[in-house]
N, C-alpha and C positions, 0 to 999 in steps of 0.2 A: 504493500500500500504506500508506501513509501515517495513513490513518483506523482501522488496526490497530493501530499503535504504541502499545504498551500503556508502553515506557518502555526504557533500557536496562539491560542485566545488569550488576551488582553486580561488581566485580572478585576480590571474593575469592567469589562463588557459581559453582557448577558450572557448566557450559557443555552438558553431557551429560547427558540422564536417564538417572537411576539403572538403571530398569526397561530397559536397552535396553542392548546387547552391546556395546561398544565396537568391538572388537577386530572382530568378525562384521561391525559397520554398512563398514570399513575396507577389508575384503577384499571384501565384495559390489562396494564401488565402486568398486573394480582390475577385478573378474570384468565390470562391467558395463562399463569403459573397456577391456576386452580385445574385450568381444561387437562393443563399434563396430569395432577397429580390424580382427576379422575378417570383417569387413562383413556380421556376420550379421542385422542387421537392414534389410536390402536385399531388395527381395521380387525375387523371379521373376514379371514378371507373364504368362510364356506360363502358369504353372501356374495361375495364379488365371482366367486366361481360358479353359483349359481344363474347370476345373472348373466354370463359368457355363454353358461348350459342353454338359456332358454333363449339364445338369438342363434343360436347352431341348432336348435330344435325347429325355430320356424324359420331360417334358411332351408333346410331339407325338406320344411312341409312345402313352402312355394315351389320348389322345385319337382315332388313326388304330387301337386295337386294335378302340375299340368303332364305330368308322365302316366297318370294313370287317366285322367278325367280327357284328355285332350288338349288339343288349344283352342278351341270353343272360347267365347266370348265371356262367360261365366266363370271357368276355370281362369282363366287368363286374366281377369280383376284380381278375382281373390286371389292369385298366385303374386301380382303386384301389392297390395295390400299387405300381405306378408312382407313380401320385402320391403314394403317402406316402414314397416315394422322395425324390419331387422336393422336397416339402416338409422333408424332415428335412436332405439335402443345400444346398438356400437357406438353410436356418435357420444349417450351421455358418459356408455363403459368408458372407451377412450379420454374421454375426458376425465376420467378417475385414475387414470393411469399415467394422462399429462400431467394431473396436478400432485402426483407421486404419491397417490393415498392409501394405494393397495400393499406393496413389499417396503421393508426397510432399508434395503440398499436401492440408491435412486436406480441404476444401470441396470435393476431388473424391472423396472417403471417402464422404465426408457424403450427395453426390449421388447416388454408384453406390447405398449402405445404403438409403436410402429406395427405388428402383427396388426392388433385392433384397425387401427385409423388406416393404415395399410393394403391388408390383405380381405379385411370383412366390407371393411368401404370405399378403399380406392384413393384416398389422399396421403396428403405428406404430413410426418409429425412434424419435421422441421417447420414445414408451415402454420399450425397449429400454431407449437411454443411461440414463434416470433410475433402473432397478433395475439394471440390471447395474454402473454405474458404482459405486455404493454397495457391491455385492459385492464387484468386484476390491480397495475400499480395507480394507475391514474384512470380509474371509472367513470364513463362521461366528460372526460377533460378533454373539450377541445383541441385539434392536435396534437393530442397526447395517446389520447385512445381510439384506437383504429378502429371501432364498432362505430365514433357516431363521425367515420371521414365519407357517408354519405351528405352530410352538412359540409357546405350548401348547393353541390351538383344536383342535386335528385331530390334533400329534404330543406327544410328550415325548422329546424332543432331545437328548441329550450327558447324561453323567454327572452333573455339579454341578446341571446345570438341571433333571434328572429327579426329583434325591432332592429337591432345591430345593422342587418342586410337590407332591411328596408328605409333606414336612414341613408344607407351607402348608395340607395337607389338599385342595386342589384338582383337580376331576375333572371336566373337560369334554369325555373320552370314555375308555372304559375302555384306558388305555393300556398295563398287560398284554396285550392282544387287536390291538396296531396294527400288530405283521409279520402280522398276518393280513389285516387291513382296507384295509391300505396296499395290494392288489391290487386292490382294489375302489375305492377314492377317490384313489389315487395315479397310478400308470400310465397306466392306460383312461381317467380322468376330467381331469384338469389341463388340457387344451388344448381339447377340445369344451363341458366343464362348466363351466369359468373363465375361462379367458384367450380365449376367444371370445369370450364378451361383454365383460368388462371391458376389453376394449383399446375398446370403444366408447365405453364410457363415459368413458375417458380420455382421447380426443384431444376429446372435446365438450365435458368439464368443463374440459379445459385452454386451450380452441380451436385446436388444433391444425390446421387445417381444412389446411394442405398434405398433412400423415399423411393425412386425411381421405380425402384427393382419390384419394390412390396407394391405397391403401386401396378403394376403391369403385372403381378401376380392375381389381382383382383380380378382385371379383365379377360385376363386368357383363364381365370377357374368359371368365371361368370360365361364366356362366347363358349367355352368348351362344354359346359352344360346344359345352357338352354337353346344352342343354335344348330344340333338334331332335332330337336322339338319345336322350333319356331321359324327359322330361317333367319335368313338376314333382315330383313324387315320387319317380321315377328320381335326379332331379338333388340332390335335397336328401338324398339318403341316401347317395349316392356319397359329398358334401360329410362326411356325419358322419362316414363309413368315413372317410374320408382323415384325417380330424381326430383318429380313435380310434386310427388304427395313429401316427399322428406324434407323437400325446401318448406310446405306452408307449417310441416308440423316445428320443425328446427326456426321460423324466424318467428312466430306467433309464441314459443313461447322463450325462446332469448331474448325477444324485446319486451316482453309484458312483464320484466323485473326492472326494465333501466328506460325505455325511451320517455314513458312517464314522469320521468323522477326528474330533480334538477342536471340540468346540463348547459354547461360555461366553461370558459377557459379556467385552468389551474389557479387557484388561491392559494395553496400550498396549506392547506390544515392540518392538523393531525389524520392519523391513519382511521381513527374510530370515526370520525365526523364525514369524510372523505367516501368513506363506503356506505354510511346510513344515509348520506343524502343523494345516494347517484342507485339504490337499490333499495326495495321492496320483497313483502314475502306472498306466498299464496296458501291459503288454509291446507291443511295438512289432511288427507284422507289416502287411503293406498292406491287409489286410482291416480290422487295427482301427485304422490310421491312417485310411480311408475312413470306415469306418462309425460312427467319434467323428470325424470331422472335425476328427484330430489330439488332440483332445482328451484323449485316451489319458496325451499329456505334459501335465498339467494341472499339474504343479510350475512346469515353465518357460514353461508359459502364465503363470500367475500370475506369476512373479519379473519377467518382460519381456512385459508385456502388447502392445506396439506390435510384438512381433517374427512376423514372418512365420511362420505355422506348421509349413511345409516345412523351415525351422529348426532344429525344438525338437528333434529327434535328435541335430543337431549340436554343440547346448550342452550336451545332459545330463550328458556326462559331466564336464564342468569342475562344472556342478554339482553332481553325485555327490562329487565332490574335495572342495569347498567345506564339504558335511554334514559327508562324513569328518572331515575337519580341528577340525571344529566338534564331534564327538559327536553330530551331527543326523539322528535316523531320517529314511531317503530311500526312501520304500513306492514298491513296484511291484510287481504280481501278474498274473496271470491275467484275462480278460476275465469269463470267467464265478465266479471268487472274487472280482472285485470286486462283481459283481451282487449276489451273495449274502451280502458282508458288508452290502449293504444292509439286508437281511432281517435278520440276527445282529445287527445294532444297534442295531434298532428292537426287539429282542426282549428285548435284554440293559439298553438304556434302560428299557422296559414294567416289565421287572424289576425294578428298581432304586423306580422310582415308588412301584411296589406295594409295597415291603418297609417306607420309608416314609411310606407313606398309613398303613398300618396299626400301624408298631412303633413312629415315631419323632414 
């Protein structure tokens, strides 16, 4: 660290930035020295193996509905439907595996995440860590975090940065009109229209060529077994189906924790303050702990990113205590009122734009 050493601190200068809670930074790291001594960040791994079991279980059923049933129009949904299953399911595994929750040596994290993200779904881990890493530091920070660098090509984003655009005069899509468009460019499109291709180009221009390999392992297991049963046309349209249902189910519910929430440029707060106000939680039930893939608790994803997610139930409430204590709003709603303030935010940001582009 050495080559950092900018110099040392002045004896009568602060020790503590201003901009950052004192008192809050204190108690998070009691709350975080209490989560070790309750071993909550100890994974189970029959759970995590279980959950690997039941995306290899309905990989084989998509596969064996259309070997036995046909390729009939019927078989052929529900054969899609599975795998956008399987896909949406590997995407949260993988992400238990990027954020090294499952083993205690990272390098076997590291290993499994590539297999996962890899070989069950077809992208790069490299790609992964270098955007999501960036998010967890700086959530919602303008610039900082590569989830809201759709502001301001395609959205108009958070309060400050909305009227921001609209004072600058700048209009590079009618953003009054983007809870509506966001049905058509959002959901349905981000993973067939985007991230399809761009992860190609990302492991070539980086040379990533291990990604690579896991990578093109995907598609020659996936052409080699459904394209005696489908053909070529059959097989590439399966491929977009699976791709269209995984994109609405993966951005519906990655943003209905953060595009809600405040989102601005970097104020540099403390760590606790930083992630309650750029994330949200969604009520806890086994339906929507599966089908967010825990996600659901995105506060205390966020506060403890290494922690197991089977977990995050069991810390929320010292969390809950910690806002309390602090005056810190601690959201948790409904699954489908979080959906929807997607839409209410993007409407209420449009608005704001528009009032000044034209008044101010």
């Amino acid at each position: 660290m050495s080559p950092l050493l900018i110099g040392e601190l002045a004896p009568d200068q602060p020790s503590f930035e201003p901009s950052k809670n004192k008192k809050l930074v204190e108690d998070f790291r009691e709350l975080r020295a209490t989560v070790e001594k309750m071993g909550l960040l100890n994974p189970n791994r029959t759970f995590f193996i279980l959950c690997l079991f039941h995306i290899l279980v309905l990989d084989v059923a998509a596969w064996l509905t259309i070997w036995y049933f046909g390729a009939s129009t019927v078989p052929f949904l529900c054969s899609a439907v599975l795998l956008g299953i399987v896909q949406a399911q590997a995407g949260w595994l993988q992400h238990d595996f990027g954020h090294l929750s499952v083993f205690s040596k990272s390098k076997w994290n590291h290993w499994v995440h590539k297999f996962v993200i890899g070989h069950l779904k077809g992208a790069p881990a490299s790609w992964w860590n270098h955007l999501h890493f960036q998010h967890h530091a700086k959530p919602n920070c303008f610039r900082k975090d590569p989830d809201v660098n759709m502001h301001p090509l395609f959205f108009a984003l958070g309060k400050t940065l909305s009227v921001e655009l609209g004072v600058q005069k700048k209009k590079f899509m009618p953003y009054n009109h983007q809870h509506k468009y966001f049905f058509i460019i959002g959901p349905p499109a981000l993973v067939p229209l985007y991230f399809q291709w761009y992860i190609f180009y990302f492991v070539v221009q980086r040379k990533q060529w291990v990604d690579l390999a896991w990578m093109m392992s995907f598609y020659i297991r996936f052409f080699l077994t459904y394209l005696p049963l489908l053909g070529v046309k059959g097989i590439l349209g399966l491929h977009l189906l699976v791709r269209f249902i995984e994109s609405n189910w993966f951005v519906w519910i990655t943003q209905m924790n953060h595009i809600p929430m405040h989102i601005d440029y970097d104020k540099n707060v403390d760590w606790f303050s930083t992630q309650l106000q750029a994330t949200c939680n969604v009520h806890q039930s086994l339906f929507n702990d599966w089908f967010s893939g825990h996600l659901n608790f995105q506060i205390e994803h966020h506060l403890f990113p290494t922690m197991p997610r089977h977990n995050y139930w069991k810390v929320a409430p010292l969390v809950k205590s910690l806002c309390a204590k602090h005056g810190i709003e601690y959201q948790c709603k409904p699954l489908l009122t979080a959906f929807a303030d997607i839409v209410h935010s993007l409407k209420d940001s449009g608005e704001l734009w528009l009032d000044a582009y034209l008044h101010k």
